[in-house]
C-alpha positions in Angstrom: 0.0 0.0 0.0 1.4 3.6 -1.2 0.2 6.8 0.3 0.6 10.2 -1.3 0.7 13.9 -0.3 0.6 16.8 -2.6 1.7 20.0 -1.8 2.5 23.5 -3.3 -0.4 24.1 -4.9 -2.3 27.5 -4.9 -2.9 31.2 -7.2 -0.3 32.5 -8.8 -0.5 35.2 -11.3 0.5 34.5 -15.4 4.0 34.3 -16.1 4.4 33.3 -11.9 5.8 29.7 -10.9 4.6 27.3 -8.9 6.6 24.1 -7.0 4.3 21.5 -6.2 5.6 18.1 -4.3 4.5 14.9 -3.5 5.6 12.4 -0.8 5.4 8.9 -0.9 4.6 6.3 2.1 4.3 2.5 2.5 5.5 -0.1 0.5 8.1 2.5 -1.3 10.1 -0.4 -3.0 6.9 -1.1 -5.2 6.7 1.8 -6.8 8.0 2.4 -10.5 7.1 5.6 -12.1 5.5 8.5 -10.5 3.9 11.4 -11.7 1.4 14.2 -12.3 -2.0 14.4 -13.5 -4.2 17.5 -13.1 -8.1 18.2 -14.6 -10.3 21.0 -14.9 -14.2 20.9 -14.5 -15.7 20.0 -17.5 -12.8 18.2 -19.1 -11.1 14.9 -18.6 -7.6 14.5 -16.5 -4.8 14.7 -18.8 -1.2 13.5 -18.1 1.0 16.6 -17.1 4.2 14.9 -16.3 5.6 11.0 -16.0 9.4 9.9 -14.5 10.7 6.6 -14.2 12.3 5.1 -11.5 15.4 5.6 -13.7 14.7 9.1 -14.0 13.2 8.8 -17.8 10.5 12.0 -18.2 8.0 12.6 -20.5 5.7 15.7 -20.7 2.4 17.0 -22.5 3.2 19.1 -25.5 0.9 21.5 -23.5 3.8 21.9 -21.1 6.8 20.7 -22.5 9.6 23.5 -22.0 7.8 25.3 -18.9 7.2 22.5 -16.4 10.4 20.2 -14.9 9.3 16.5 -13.2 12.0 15.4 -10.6 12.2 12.6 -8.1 14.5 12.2 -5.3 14.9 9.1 -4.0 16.3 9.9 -0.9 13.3 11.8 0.3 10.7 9.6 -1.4 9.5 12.5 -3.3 8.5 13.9 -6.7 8.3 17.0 -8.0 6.5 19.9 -10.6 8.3 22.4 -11.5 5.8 25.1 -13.2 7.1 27.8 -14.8 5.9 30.5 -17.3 1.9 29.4 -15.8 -0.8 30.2 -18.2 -4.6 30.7 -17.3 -5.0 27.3 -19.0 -2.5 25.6 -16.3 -5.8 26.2 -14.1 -6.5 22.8 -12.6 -6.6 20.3 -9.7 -3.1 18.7 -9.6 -2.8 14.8 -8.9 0.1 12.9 -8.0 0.4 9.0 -8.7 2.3 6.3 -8.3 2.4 3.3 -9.9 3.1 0.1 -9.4 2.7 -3.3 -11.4 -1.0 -4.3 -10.8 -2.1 -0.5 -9.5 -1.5 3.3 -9.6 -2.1 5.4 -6.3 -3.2 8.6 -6.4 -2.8 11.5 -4.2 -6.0 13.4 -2.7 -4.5 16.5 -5.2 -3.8 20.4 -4.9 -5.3 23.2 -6.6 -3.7 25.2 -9.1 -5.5 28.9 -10.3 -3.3 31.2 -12.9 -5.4 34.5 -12.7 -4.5 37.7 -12.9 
């Protein structure tokens, strides 16, 4: 059993950055990749950001150049770097982690771009 913890979320203003985290408990040698998810109302959750156990990452074109994934090991821990946040970054955040048979997910944080 994993259990997840998102944090950083919150409003930022276009242009701003944002650093969200996630912490991983439990059975930490069964995870693989982790990563970050995040929906809107009214539309279906779209992969953000994905990193491998190796440290692999791959990104939606949406954010590709702005947003950074990391994962240190150490500190059982993954990471969104969000920079250059658009309006259209507006979303709830999720954090999984997956295993073979089953991806955890994270209760999520909110993240609002407005000016």
């Amino acid at each position: 059993q994993v259990q997840l913890e998102e944090s950083g979320g919150g409003l930022v203003q276009p242009g701003g950055s944002l650093n969200l985290s996630c912490a991983a408990s439990g059975s930490l040698f069964s995870i693989a990749g982790m990563g970050w998810h995040r929906q809107a109302p009214g539309k279906r959750r779209e992969l953000v950001a994905h990193i491998t156990s190796g440290g692999r990452t791959n990104y939606a074109d949406s954010v590709k150049g702005r947003f950074t994934i990391s994962r240190d090991n150490a500190k059982n821990t993954v990471y969104l770097q969000m920079n250059s946040l658009k309006p259209e970054d507006t979303a709830f955040y999720y954090c999984n982690a997956e295993t073979f048979y089953t991806t955890y997910w994270g209760q999520g944080t909110q993240v609002t771009v407005s000016s």
